[in-house]
Each structure stands twice: as C-alpha cells, then as structure tokens.
ROBATOR-729723 format. One record per residue: x, y, z of N, C-alpha, C, O in turn; residue number from 1. Coordinates in Angstrom, 2 decimals. Example, Ala and Ser with C-alpha at 12.3 -4.5 7.8 and 13.67 -1.06 7.14 Angstrom:
<atoms>
ATOM  13.19  -5.69  7.80  12.30  -4.50  7.80  13.20  -3.30  7.80  14.24  -3.32  8.46  1
ATOM  12.85  -2.25  7.08  13.67  -1.06  7.14  12.90  0.03  7.87  13.41  1.14  8.04  2
</atoms>
This chain:
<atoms>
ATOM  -43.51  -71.74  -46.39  -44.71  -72.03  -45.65  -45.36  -70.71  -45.22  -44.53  -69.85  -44.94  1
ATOM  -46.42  -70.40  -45.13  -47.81  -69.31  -44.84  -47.46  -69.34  -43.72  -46.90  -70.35  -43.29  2
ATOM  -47.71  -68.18  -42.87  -47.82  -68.38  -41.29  -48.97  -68.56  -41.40  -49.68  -68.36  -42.38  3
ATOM  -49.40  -69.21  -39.74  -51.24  -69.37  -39.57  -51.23  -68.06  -38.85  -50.47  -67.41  -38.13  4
ATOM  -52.27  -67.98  -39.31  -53.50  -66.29  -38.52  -54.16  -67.23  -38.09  -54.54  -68.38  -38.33  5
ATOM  -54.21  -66.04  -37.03  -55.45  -65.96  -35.58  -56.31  -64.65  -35.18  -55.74  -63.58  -35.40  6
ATOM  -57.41  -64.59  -34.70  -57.69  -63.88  -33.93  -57.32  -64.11  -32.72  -57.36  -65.20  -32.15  7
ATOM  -56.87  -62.93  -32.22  -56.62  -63.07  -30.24  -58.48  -62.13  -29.60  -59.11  -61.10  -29.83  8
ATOM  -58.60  -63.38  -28.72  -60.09  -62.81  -27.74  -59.16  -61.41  -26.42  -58.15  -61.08  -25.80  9
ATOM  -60.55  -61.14  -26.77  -60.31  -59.40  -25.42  -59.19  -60.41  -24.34  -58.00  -60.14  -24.42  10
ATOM  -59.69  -61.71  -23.23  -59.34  -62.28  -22.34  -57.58  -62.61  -22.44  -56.81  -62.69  -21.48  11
ATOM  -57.35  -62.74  -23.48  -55.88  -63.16  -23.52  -55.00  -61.83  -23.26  -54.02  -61.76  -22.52  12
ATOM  -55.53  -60.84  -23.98  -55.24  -59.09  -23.80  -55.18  -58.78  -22.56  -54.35  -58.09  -21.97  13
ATOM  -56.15  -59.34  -22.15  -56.54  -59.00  -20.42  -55.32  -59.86  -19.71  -54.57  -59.52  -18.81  14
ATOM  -55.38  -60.75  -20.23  -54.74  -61.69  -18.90  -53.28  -61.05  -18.95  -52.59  -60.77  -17.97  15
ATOM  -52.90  -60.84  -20.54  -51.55  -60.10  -20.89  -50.76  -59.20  -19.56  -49.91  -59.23  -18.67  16
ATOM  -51.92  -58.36  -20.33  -51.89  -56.52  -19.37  -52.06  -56.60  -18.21  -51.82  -55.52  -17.68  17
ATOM  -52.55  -57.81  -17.10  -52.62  -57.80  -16.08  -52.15  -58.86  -15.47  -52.85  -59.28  -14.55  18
ATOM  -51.16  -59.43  -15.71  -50.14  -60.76  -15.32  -50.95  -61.67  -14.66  -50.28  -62.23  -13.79  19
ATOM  -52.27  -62.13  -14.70  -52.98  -63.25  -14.09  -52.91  -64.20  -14.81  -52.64  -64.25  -16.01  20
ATOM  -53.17  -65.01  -14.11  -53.50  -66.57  -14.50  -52.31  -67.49  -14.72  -51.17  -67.01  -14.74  21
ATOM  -52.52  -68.80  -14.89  -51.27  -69.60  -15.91  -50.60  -69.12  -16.65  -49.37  -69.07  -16.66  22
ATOM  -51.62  -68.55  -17.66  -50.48  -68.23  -18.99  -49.97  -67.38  -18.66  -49.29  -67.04  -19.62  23
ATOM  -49.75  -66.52  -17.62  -48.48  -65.97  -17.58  -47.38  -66.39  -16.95  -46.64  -65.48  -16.59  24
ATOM  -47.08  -67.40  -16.73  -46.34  -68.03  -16.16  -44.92  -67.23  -16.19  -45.07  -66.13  -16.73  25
ATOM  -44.01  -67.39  -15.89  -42.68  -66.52  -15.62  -41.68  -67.56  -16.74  -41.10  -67.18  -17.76  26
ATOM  -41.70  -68.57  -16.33  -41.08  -69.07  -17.51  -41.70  -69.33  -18.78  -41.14  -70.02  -19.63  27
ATOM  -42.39  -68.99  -18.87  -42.83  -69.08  -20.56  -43.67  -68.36  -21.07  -44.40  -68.73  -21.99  28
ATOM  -43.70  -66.99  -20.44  -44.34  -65.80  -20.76  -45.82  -65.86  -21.17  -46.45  -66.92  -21.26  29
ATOM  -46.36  -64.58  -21.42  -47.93  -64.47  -21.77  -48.29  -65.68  -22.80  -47.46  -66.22  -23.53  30
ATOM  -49.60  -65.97  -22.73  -50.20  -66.53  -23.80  -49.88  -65.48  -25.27  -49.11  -65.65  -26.22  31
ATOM  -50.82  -64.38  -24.94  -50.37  -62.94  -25.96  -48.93  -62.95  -26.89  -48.84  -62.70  -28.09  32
ATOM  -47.95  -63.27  -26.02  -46.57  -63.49  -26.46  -46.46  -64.49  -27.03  -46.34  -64.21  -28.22  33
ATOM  -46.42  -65.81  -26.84  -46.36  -67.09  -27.05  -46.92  -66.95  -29.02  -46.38  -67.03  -30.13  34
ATOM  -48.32  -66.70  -28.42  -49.46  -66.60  -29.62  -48.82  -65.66  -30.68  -48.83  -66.17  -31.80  35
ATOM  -48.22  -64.31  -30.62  -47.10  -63.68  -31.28  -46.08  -63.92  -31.97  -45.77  -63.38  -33.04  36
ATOM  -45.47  -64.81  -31.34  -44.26  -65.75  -31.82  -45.19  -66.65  -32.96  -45.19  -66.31  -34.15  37
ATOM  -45.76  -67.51  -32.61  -45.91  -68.27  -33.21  -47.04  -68.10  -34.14  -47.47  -69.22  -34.43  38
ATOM  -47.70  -67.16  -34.73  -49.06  -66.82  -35.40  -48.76  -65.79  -35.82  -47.88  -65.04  -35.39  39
ATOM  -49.80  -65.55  -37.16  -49.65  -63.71  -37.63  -50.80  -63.57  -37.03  -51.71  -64.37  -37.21  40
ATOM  -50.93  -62.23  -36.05  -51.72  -62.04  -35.04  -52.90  -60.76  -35.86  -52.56  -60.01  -36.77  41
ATOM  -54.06  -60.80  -35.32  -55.05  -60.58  -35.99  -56.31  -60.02  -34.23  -56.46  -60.96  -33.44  42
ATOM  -56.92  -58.89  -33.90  -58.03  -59.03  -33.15  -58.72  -58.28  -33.98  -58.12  -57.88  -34.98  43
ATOM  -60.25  -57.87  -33.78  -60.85  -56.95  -34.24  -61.53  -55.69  -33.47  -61.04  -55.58  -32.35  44
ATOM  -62.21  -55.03  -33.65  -62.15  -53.54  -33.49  -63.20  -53.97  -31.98  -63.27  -53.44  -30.87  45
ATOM  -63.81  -54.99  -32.50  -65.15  -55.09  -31.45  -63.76  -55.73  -29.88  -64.02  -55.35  -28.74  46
ATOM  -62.93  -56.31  -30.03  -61.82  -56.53  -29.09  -61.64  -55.35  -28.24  -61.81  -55.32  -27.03  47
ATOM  -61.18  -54.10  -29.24  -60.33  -52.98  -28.66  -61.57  -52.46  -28.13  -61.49  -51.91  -27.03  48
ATOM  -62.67  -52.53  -28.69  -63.62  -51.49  -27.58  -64.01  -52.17  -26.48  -64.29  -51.40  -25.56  49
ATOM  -64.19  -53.73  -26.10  -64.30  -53.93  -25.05  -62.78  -53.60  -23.81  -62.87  -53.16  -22.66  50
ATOM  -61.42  -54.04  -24.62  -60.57  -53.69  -23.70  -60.52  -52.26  -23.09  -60.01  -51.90  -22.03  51
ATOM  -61.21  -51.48  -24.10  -60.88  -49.79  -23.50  -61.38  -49.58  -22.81  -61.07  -48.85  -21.87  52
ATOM  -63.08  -50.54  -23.14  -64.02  -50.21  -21.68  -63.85  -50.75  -20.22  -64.60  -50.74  -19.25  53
ATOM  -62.53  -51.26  -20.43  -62.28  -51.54  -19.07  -61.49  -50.93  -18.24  -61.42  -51.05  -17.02  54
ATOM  -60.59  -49.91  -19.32  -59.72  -49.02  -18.74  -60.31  -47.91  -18.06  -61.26  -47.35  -18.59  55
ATOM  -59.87  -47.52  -16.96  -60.08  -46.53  -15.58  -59.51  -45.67  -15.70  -59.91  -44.69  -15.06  56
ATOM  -58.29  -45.49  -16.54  -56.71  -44.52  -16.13  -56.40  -44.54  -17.54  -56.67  -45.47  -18.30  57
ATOM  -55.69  -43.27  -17.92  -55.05  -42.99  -18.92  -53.53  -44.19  -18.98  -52.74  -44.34  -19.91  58
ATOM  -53.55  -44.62  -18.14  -51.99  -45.17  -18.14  -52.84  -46.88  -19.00  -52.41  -47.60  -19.91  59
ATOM  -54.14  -46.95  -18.15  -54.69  -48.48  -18.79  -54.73  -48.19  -20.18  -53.92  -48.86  -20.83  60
ATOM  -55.18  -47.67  -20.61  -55.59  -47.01  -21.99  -54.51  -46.91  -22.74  -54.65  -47.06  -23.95  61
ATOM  -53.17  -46.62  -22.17  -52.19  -46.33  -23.36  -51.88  -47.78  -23.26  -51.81  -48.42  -24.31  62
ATOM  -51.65  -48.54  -21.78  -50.85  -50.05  -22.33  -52.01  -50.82  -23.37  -51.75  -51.88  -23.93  63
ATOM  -53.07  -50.23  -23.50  -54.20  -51.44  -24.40  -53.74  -50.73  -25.73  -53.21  -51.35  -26.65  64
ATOM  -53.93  -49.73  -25.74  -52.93  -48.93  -27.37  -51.67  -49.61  -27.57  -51.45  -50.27  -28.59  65
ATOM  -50.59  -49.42  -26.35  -49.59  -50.55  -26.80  -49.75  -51.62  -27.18  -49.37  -51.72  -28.35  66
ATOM  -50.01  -52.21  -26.91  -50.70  -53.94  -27.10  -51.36  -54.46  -28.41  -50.97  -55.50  -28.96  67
ATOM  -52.37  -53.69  -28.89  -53.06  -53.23  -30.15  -52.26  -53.07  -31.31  -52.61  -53.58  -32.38  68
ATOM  -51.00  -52.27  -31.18  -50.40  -52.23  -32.17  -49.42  -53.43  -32.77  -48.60  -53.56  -33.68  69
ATOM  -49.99  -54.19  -31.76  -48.48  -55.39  -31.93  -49.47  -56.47  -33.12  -48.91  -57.39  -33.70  70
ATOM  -50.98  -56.16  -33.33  -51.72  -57.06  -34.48  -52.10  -56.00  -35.41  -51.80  -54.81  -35.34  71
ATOM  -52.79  -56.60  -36.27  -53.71  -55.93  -37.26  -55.25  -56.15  -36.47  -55.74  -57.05  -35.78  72
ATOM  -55.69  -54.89  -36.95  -57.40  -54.79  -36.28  -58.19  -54.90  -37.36  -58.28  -54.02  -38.22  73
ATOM  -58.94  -56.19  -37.39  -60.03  -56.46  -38.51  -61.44  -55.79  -37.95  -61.83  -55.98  -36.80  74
ATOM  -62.11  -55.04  -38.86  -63.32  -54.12  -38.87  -64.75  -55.06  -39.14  -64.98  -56.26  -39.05  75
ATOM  -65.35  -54.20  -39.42  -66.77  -54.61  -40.08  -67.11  -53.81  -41.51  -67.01  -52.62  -41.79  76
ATOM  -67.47  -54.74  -42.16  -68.03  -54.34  -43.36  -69.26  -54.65  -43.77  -69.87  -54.98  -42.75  77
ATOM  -70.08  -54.76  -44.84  -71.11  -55.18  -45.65  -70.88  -56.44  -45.85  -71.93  -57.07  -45.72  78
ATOM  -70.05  -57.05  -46.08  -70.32  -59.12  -45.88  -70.14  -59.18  -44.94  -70.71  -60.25  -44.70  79
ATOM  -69.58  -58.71  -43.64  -69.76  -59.09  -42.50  -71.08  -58.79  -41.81  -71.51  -59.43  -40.85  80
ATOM  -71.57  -57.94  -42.29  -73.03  -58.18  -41.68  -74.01  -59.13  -42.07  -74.98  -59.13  -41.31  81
ATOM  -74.06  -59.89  -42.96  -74.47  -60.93  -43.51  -73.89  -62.24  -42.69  -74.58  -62.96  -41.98  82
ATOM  -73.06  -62.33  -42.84  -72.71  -63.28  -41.76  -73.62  -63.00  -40.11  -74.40  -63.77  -39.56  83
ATOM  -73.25  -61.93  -39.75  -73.36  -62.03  -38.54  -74.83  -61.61  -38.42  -75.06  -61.51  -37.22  84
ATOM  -75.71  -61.38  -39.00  -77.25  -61.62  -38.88  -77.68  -63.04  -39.04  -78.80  -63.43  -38.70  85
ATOM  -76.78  -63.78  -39.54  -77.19  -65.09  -40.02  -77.26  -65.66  -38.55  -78.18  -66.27  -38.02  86
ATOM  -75.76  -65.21  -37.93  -75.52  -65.89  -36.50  -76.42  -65.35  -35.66  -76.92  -66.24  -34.97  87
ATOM  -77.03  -63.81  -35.33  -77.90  -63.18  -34.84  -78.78  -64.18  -34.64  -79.09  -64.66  -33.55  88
ATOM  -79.35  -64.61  -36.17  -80.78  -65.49  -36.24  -80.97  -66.53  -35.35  -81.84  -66.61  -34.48  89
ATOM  -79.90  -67.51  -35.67  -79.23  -68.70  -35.01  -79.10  -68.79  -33.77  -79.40  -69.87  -33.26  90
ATOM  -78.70  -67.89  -33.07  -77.93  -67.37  -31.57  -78.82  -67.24  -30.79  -79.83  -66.93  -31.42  91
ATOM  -79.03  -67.29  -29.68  -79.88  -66.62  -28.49  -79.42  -65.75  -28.07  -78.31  -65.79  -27.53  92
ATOM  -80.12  -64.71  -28.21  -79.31  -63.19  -28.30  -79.19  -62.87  -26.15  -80.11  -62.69  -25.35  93
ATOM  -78.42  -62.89  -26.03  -78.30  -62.76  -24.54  -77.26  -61.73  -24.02  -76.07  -61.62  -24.34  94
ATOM  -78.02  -60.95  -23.08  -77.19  -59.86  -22.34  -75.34  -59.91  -22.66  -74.62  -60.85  -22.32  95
ATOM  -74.98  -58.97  -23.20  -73.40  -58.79  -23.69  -73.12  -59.91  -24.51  -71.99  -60.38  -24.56  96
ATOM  -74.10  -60.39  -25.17  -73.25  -60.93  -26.51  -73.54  -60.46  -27.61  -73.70  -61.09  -28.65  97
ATOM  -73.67  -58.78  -27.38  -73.38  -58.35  -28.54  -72.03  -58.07  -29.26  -71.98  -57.78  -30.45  98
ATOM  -70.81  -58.19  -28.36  -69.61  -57.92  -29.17  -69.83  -59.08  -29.42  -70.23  -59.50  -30.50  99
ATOM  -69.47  -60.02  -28.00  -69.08  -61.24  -28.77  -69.72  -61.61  -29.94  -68.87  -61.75  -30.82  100
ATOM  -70.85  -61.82  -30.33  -71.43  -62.07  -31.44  -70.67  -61.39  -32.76  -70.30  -62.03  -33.74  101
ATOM  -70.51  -60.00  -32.57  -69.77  -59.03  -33.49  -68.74  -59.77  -34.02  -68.75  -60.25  -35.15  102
ATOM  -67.51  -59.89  -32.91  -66.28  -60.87  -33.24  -66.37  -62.18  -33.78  -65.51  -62.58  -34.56  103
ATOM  -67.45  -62.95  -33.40  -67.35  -64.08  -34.17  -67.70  -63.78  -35.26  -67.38  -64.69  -36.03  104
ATOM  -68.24  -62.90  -35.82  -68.89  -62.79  -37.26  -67.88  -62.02  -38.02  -67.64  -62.15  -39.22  105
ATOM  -67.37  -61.27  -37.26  -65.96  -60.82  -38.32  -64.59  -62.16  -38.20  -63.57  -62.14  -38.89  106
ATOM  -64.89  -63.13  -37.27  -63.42  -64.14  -37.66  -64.50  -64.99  -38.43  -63.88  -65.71  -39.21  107
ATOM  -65.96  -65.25  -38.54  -66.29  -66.18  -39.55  -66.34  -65.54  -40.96  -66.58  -66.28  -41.92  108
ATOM  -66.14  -64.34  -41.13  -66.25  -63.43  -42.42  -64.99  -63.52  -42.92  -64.76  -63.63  -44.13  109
ATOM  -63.87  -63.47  -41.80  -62.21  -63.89  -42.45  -62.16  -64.66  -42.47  -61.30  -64.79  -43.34  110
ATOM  -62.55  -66.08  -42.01  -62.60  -67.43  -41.71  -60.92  -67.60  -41.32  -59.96  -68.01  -41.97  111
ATOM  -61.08  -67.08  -39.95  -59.97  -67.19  -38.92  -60.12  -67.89  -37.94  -61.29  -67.60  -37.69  112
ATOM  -59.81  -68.65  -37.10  -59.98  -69.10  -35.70  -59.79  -67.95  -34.98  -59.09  -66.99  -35.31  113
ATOM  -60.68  -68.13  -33.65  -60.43  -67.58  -32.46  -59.55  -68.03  -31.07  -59.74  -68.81  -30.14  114
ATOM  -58.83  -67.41  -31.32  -57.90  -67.81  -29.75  -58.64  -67.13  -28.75  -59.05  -65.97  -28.71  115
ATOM  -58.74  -68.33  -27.73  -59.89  -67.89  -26.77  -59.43  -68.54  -25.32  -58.94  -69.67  -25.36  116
ATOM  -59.51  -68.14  -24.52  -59.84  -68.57  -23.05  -61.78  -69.19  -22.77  -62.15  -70.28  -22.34  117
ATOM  -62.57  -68.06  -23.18  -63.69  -68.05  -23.48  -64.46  -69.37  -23.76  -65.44  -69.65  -23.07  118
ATOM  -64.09  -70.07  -24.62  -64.65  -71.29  -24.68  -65.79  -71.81  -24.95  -66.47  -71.94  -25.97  119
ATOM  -65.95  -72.18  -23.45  -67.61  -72.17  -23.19  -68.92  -71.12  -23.26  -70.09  -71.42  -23.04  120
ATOM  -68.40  -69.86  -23.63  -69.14  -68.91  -23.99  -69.49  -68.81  -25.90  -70.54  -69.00  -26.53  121
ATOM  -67.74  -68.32  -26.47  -68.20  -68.59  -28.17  -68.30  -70.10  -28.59  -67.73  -70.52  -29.60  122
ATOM  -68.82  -70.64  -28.03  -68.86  -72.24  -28.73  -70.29  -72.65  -29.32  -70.53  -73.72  -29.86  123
ATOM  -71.43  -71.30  -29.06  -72.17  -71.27  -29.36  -72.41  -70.20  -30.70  -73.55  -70.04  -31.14  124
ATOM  -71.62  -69.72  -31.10  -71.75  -69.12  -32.26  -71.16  -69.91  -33.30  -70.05  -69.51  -33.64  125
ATOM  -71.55  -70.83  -33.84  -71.22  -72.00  -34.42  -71.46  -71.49  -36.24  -72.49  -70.88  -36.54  126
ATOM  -70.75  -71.71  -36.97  -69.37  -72.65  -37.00  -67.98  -72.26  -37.05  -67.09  -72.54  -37.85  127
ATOM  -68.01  -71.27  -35.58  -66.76  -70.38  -35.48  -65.85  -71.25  -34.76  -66.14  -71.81  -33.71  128
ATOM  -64.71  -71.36  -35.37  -63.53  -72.05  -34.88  -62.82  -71.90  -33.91  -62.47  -70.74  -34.11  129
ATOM  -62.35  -72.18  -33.03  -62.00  -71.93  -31.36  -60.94  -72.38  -30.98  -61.05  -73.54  -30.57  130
ATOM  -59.90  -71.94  -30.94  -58.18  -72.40  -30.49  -58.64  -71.97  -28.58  -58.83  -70.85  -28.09  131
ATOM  -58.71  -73.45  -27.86  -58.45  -72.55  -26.30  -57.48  -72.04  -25.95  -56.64  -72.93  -25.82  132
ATOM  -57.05  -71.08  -25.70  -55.75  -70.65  -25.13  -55.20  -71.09  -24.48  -54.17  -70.46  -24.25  133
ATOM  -55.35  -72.51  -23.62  -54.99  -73.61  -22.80  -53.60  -74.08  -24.05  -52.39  -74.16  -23.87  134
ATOM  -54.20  -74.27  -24.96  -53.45  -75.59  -25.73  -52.05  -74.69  -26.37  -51.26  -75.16  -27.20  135
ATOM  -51.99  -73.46  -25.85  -50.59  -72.77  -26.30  -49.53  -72.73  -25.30  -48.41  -72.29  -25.58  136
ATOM  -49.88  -73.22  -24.00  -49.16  -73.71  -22.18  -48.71  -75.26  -22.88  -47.76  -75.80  -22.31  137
ATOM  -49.25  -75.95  -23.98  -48.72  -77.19  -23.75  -48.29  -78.26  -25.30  -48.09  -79.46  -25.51  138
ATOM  -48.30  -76.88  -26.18  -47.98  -76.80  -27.44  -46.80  -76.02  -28.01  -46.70  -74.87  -27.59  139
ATOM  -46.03  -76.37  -28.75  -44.79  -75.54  -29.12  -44.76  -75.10  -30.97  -43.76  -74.76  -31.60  140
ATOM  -45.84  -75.22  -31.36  -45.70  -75.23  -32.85  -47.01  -75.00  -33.65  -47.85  -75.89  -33.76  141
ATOM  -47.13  -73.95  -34.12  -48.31  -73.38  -34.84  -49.72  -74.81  -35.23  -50.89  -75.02  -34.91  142
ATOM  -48.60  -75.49  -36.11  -49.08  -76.46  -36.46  -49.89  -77.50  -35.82  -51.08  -77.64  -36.12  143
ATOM  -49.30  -78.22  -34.95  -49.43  -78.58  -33.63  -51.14  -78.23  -32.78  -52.09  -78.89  -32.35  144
ATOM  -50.77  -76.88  -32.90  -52.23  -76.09  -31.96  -53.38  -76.34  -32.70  -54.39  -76.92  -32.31  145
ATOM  -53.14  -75.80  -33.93  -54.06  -75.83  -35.08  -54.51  -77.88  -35.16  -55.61  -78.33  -34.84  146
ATOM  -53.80  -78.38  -35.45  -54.08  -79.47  -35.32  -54.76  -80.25  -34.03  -55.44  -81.28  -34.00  147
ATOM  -54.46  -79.63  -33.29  -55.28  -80.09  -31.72  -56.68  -79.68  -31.43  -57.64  -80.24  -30.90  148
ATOM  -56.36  -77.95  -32.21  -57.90  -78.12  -32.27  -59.21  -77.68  -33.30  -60.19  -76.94  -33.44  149
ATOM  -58.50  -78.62  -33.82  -59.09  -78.87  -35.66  -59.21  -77.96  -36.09  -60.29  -77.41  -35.93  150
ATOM  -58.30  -77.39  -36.76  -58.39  -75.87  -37.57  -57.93  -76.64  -39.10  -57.17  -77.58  -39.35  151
ATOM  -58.55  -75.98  -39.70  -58.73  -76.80  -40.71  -57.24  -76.03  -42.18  -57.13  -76.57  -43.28  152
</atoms>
C-alpha cells in the first residue's frame, strides 16, 4: 500500500512549536506528530516563510528549521503558476492571502490535500482539498481521515 501525502498548513507548525490548543493534548501528542506517523508529510516553501516570519529569536528560528526538516518542502515552478493565476482570477484577492493563495496553488499543482486548522479561510480557494486538523484528535488511520474528508 502507498502512504497518503499531505500538506501540513503554517497553523499546525505553530500549534506544534508552541504547545497550544487541543491537539496538543499530553496524551496523544501534536497534531504535527500524529499527522507524521500517519502520512508522508509534505509543506511548501510559502509555509516556511510565513513560520520564520514569526520568529523573534534565533532559538524560534532554529526550532522552525528543526521542524522543517522532518517533511519535504514543495516549491514553485512554471505549472504552478498557471494554476495559481487561475485561482488569483477566481479568488478575491484580500489582504494576506497572498501566501495562502501561493500554498493552495502549489498543493493544487501536486494535487495534495491540505491539512489545515484554517478551514474557513482556504475553503475558498476551491478546488483545493482540505483535511481539518480536527479530524486527526478523533481518527486513528490514514485512511479513515482521508475518507472523512473526501480525499479522493
């Protein structure tokens, strides 16, 4: 059997590196982790530059380098800009969705799902596929997730 790929969103990184929320729960570790185990893990470049821009401290900066290395970083190319002008067109171009826009157009150029917290934000770059990061707190099996939320 193939493992399933994912993209992981900046937010799951975040929530990782900074022990908030549910998914980090103590017994059943990060979403980040979880999503690791169970996925061949995948973010892209437009990810790492928003996480860096959040770093303050050389120490933030190296744990987002740590972290980074644990996927592969998908880029931009020449069919990905085709895609993502298409979505440009489509989109209502609105204050900081220019990565996001970026990222959806490089997971619709790999035709990957996005693991997301986000949600209600990329659900408008359509017809990009959207795993919530909710459904990995109450799912135990690649399959499973993907199937919950129609990954095709």
């Amino acid at each position: 059997m193939n493992p399933k790929k994912i993209v992981i969103d900046t937010d799951v990184f975040v929530d990782h590196l900074t022990h908030r929320g549910a998914s980090n729960d103590e017994r059943r570790g990060s979403t980040l982790r979880k999503a690791m185990s169970m996925f061949f893990c995948y973010t892209t470049v437009f990810n790492a530059i928003e996480l860096f821009s959040l770093c303050s401290t050389d120490e933030e900066r190296e744990a987002v380098e740590s972290s980074l290395q644990a996927v592969k970083i998908l880029g931009l190319n020449g069919k990905s800009g085709k895609k993502i002008g298409i979505l440009r067109g489509n989109t209502k171009w609105a204050k900081g969705g220019d990565l996001r826009l970026l990222i959806a157009g490089v997971c619709l150029e790999s035709r990957l799902p996005l693991l997301t917290g986000r949600e209600a934000v990329m659900r408008k770059y359509r017809p990009l596929v959207i795993v919530p990061s909710k459904l990995l707190r109450h799912s135990d099996s690649a399959e499973e997730i993907f199937r919950r939320a129609r990954v095709r």
